[in-house]
C-alpha positions in Angstrom: 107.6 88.4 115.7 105.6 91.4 114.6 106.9 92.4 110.8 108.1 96.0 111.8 108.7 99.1 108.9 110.3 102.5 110.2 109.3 105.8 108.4 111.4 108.5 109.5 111.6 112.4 109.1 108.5 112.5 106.9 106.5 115.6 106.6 103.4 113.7 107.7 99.8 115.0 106.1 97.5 113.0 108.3 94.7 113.4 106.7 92.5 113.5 110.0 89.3 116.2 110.8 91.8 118.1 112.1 93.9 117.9 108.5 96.8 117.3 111.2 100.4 117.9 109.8 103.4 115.9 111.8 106.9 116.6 111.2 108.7 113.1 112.3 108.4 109.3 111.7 105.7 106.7 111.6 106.2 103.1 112.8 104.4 100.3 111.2 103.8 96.8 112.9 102.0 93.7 110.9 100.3 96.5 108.8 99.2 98.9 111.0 100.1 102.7 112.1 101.3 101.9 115.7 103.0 105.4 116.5 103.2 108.9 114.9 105.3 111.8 115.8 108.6 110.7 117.4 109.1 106.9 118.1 110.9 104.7 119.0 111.6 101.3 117.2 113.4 98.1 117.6 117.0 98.2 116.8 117.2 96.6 113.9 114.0 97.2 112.1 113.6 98.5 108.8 113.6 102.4 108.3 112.7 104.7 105.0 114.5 107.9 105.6 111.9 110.0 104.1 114.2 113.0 103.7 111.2 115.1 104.9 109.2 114.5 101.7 105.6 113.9 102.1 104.1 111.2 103.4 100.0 110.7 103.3 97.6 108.2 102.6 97.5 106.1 99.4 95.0 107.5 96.9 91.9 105.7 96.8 90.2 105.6 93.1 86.6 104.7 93.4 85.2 104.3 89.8 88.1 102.1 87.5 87.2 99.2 85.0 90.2 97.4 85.0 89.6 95.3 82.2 89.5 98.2 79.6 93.2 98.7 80.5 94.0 96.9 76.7 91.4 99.3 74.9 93.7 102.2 75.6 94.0 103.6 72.3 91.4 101.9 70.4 88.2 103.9 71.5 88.3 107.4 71.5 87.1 110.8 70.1 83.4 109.3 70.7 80.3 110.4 72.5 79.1 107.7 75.1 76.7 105.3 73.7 78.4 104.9 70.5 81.8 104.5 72.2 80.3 101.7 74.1 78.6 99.8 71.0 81.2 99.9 68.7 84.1 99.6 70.5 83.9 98.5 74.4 81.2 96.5 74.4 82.8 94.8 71.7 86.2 94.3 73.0 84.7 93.1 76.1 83.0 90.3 74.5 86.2 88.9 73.1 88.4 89.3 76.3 89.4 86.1 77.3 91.1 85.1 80.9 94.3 85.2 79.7 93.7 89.0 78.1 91.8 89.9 81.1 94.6 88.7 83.5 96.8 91.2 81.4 94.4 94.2 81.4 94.5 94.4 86.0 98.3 93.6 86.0 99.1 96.8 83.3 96.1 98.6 85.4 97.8 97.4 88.7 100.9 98.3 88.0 100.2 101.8 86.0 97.9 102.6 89.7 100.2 101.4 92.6 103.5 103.1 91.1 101.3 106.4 90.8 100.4 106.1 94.4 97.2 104.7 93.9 96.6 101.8 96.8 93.2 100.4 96.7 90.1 100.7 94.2 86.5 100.0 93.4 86.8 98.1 90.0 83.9 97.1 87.7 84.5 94.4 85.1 83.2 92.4 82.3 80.1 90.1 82.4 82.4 86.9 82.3 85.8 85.6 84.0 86.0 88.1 86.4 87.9 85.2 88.6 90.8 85.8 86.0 91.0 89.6 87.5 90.9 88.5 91.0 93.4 86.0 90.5 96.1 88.5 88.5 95.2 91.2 91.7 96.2 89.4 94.1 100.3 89.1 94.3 99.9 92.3 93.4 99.5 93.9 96.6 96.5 96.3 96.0 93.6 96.8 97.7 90.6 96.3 95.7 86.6 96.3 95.5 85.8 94.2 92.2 82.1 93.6 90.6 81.6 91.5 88.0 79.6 93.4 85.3 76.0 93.1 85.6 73.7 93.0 81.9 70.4 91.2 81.4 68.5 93.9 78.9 69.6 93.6 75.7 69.3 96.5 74.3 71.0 97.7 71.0 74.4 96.9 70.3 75.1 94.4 73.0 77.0 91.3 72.0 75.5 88.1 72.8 78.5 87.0 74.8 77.2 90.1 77.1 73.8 89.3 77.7 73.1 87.3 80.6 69.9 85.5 82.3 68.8 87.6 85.3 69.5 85.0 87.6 72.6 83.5 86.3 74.3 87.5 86.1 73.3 87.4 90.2 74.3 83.9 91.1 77.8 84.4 89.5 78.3 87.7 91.5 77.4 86.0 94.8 79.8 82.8 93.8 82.1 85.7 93.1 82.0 86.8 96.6 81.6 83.4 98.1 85.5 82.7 96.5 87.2 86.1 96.9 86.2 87.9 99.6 88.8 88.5 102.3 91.4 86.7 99.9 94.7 88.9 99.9 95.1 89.2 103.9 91.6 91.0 103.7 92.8 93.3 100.7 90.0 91.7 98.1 86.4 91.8 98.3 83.7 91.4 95.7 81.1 93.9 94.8 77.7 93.6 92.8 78.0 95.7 89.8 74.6 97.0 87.8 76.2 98.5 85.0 73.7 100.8 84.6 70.0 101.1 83.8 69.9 100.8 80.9 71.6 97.6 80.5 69.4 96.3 83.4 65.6 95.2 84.3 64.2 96.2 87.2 64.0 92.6 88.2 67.9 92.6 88.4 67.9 96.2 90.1 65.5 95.2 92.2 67.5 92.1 93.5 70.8 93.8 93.6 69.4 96.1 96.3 68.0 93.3 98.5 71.1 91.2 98.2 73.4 93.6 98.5 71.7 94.5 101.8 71.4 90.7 103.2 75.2 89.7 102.6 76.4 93.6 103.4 77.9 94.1 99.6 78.7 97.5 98.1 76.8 98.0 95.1 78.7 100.3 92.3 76.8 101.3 89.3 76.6 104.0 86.8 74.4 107.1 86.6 73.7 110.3 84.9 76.7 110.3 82.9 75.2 111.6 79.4 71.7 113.5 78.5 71.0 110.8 75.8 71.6 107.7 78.4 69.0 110.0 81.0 66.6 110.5 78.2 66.7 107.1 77.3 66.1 105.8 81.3 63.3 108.2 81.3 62.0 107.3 78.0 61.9 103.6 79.5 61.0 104.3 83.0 58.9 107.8 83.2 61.7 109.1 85.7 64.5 110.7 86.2 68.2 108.1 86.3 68.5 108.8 90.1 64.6 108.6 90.5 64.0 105.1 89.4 67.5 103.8 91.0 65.3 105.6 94.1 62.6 103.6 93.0 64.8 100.0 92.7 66.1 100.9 96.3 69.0 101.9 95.1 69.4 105.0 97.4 71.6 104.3 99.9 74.6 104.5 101.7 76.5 101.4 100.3 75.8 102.4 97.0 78.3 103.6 95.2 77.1 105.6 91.6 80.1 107.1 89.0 79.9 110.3 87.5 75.9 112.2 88.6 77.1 114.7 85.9 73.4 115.5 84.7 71.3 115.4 87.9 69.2 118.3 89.5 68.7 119.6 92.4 65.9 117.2 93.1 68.1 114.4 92.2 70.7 115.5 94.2 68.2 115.7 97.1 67.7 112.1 96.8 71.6 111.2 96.7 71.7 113.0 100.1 68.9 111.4 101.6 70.1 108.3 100.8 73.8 108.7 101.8 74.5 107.6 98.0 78.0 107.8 97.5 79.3 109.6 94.5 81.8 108.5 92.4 83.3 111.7 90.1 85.6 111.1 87.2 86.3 114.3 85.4 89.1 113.1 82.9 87.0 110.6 81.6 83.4 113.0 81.7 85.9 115.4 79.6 87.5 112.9 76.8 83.8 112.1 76.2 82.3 115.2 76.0 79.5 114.2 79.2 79.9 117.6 80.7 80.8 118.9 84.1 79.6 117.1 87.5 77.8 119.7 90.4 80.2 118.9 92.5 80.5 121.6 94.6 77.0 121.5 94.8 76.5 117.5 95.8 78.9 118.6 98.2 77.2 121.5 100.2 74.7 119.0 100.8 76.9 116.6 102.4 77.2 114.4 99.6 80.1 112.2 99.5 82.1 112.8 96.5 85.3 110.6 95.8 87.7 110.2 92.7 88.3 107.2 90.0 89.8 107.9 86.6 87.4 105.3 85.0 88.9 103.2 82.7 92.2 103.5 80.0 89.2 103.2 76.6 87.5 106.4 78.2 90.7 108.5 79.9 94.2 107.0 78.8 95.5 107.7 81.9 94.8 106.1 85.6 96.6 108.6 87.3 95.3 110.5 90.5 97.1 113.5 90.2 95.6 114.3 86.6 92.3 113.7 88.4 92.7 116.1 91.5 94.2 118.6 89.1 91.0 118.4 86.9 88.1 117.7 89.6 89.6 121.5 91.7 90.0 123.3 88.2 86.8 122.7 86.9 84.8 123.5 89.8 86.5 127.2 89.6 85.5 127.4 85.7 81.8 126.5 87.3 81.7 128.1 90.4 85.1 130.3 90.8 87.9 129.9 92.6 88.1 127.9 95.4 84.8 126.4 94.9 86.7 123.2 95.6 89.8 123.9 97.3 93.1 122.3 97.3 92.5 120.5 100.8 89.6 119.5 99.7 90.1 117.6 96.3 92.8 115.8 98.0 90.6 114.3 101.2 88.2 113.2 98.2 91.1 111.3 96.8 92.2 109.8 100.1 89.9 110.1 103.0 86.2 110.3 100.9 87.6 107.5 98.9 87.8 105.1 101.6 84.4 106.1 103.3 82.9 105.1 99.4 84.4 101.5 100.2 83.1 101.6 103.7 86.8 101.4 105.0 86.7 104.9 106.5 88.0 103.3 109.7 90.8 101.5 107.8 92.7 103.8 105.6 92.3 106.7 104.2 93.7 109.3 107.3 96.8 108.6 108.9 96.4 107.5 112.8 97.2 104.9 115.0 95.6 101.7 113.9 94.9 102.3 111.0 96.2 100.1 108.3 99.2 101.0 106.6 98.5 102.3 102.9 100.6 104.7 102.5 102.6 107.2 99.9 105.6 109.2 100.1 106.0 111.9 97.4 109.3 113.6 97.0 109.1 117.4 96.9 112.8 117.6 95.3 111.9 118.2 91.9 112.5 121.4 90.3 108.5 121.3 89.3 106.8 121.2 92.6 109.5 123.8 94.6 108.7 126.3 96.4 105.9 124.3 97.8 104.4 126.6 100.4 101.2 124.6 100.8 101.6 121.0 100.6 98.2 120.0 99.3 98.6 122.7 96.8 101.5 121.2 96.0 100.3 117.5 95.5 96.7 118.6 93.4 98.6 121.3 91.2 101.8 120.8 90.7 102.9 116.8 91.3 103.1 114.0 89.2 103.0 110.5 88.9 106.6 110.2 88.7 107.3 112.0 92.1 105.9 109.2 94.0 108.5 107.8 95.5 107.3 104.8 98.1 104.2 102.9 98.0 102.9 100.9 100.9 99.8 99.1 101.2 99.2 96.7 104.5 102.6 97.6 105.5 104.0 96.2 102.5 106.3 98.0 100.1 105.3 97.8 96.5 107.4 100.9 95.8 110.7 101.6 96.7 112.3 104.6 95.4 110.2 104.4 92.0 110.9 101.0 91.3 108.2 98.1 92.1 109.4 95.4 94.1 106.7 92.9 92.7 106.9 93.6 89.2 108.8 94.3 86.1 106.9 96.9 84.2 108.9 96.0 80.9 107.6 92.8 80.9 104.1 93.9 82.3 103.8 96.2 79.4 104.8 93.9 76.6 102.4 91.1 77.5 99.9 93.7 77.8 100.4 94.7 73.8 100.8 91.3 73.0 97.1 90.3 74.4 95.5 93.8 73.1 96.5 93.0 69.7 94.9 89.7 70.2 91.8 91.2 71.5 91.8 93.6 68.6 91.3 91.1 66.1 89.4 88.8 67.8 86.8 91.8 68.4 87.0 92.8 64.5 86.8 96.5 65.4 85.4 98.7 62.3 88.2 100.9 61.1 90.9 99.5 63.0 
């Protein structure tokens, strides 16, 4: 028998080119949308009475690092590259499976219960099985690379440094084990962590494989003048250039934050149908700057949303992100520069087209798979609510998520996970950060 979930008297944002908005319910069968508007359903199936609250696709975050979830606290008021050798490079070297395991169920749980439901993830160099393995009861929908680092350049721990071709056979093992795991939720990615932690050998190998066994590749670029000096000092060329040069200019490449690129850059990123991963918490706590994106998106860039990780944001929440991404486009380019409607389809519907599951989730319509999120608009805080995706980027929170649903699974239900206690989530989580802490002998701390 078909496992059958009612949604009824939702206010429905679709989410669709037409940005479609249904008043009625939404029937669910093994995972997928099967009807929208007014439906009928089999006697006894299960039914959410929505309440007319809204109900819209699960936010997809494309740029999160999972296993920085226990350095929350530990790394901040610092400019990029020292933040990275003195404090995550370091705690990343003395994760262990057991810490790592407890950085993606904190991370998990601290996304799905604020409504995100599926992201692109990049990890550490080793025992990225351990993330995989604490993802999957979990119910989310995840992309996950095992970090990629074969320069090593100043500041890297040796437990970071890898041989070219073990750091691309493990990635392929990687994919070989996990993906389609999770009913089809979990797939593996091949994860450059940027280039200046990479040779062009490995760059170079990343986009030919990635090609032959149809991987996303998800990398970093452009984040902060000194790392683009340093790739040009290396290279002669620009960040985006030489990834150009590596082959790393197209469309299932996925590249977080393109904060410091020019127009020529940014020509390139079209060209190549790069996809664009913008995380302006994260590019603000660290003092990067501000990403062009309403420029990258005039020229039909796609631009998506990640919070990056907990060491470099503190928070993994989509709202904060939405909030940020619309807000600072109108301090660079005036209001309405990136509109309301807008900054929400790059949390939902640009998200998924990043992960090349544009015709999975993402919009709500028949056959698509059933990730969704229903947001209450009872709250004194969001009311009047005129315009609901004003509503949702301005004014909502985490905390007015009410139901999460990924593959037609609840993971939600009225604020409270049904996979998970987050008491005892959180406290393993301190226990293995204070672990981690010592084992990484952080200076100061």
């Amino acid at each position: 028998m078909p496992v059958t979930l009612l949604i009824r008297n939702a206010t429905i944002l679709t989410m669709n080119d037409a940005f479609d908005t249904v008043e009625g319910d939404i029937l669910i069968e093994d995972g997928r949308i099967v009807a929208i508007g007014s439906v009928q359903a089999p006697a006894l199936a299960p039914a959410i009475d929505a309440g007319g609250d809204y109900l819209l696709p699960g936010f997809v975050q494309t740029h999160i690092h999972l296993c920085q979830t226990l350095f929350r606290g530990y790394a901040d008021d610092m400019a990029l590259l020292e933040w990275l050798r003195t404090r995550v490079w370091p705690l990343e070297a003395a994760h262990t499976p057991r810490s790592l395991a407890a950085a993606a169920a904190l991370a998990a749980a601290e996304l799905v219960q604020g409504g995100t439901t599926a992201i692109l993830t990049m990890e550490t160099v080793h025992d990225t099985d351990a993330v995989f393995e604490a993802l999957e009861p979990t119910g989310l929908r995840a992309v996950v690379g095992k970090c990629m680092m074969d320069e090593a350049g100043e500041g890297v721990p040796g437990r970071l440094r890898e041989a070219t071709r073990a750091s691309i056979d493990e990635s392929l093992a990687l994919a070989s084990r996990w993906n389609g795991r999770g009913r089809g939720r979990l797939r593996a990615a091949l994860a450059p962590r940027f280039a200046v932690s990479c040779t062009r050998e490995l760059l170079e190998e990343v986009s030919r494989l990635s090609r032959e066994h149809g991987l996303l590749v998800h990398s970093h670029a452009s984040e902060n003048r000194d790392e683009v000096a340093l790739v040009r000092q290396r290279t002669g060329l620009g960040n985006i250039e030489y990834f150009a040069a590596t082959g790393l200019a197209a469309p299932h490449v996925c590249l977080a934050h393109c904060v410091w690129v020019d127009d020529g850059e940014q020509a390139v990123l079209a060209e190549g149908g790069v996809k664009v991963l913008h995380c302006p918490g994260s590019n603000l706590k660290l003092g990067s700057g501000l990403a062009p994106v309403a420029e990258m998106r005039r020229r039909g860039i796609s631009v998506s949303l990640g919070a990056d990780g907990a060491a470099c944001n503190n928070r993994l929440d989509m709202f904060q992100e939405m909030r940020l991404a619309a807000t600072l486009q109108a301090v660079r380019r005036g209001p309405g520069a990136l509109t309301a409607r807008e900054t929400l389809a790059m949390a939902t519907r640009e998200g998924a087209r990043a992960l090349g599951l544009e015709h999975q989730i993402g919009t709500i319509e028949p056959g698509m798979r059933a990730d969704l999120i229903l947001v209450r608009r009872s709250e004194p805080h969001v009311a009047p609510d005129p315009d609901p995706y004003a509503t949702l980027v301005y004014a909502a929170r985490p905390t007015d998520v009410r139901t999460v649903i990924v593959d037609g699974d609840v993971l939600v239900h009225e604020g409270r996970p049904t996979r998970w206690d987050p008491t005892e989530v959180a406290a393993n989580a301190r226990h293995e950060a204070r672990a981690l802490a010592t084992r990484a002998s952080l200076p100061g701390l």
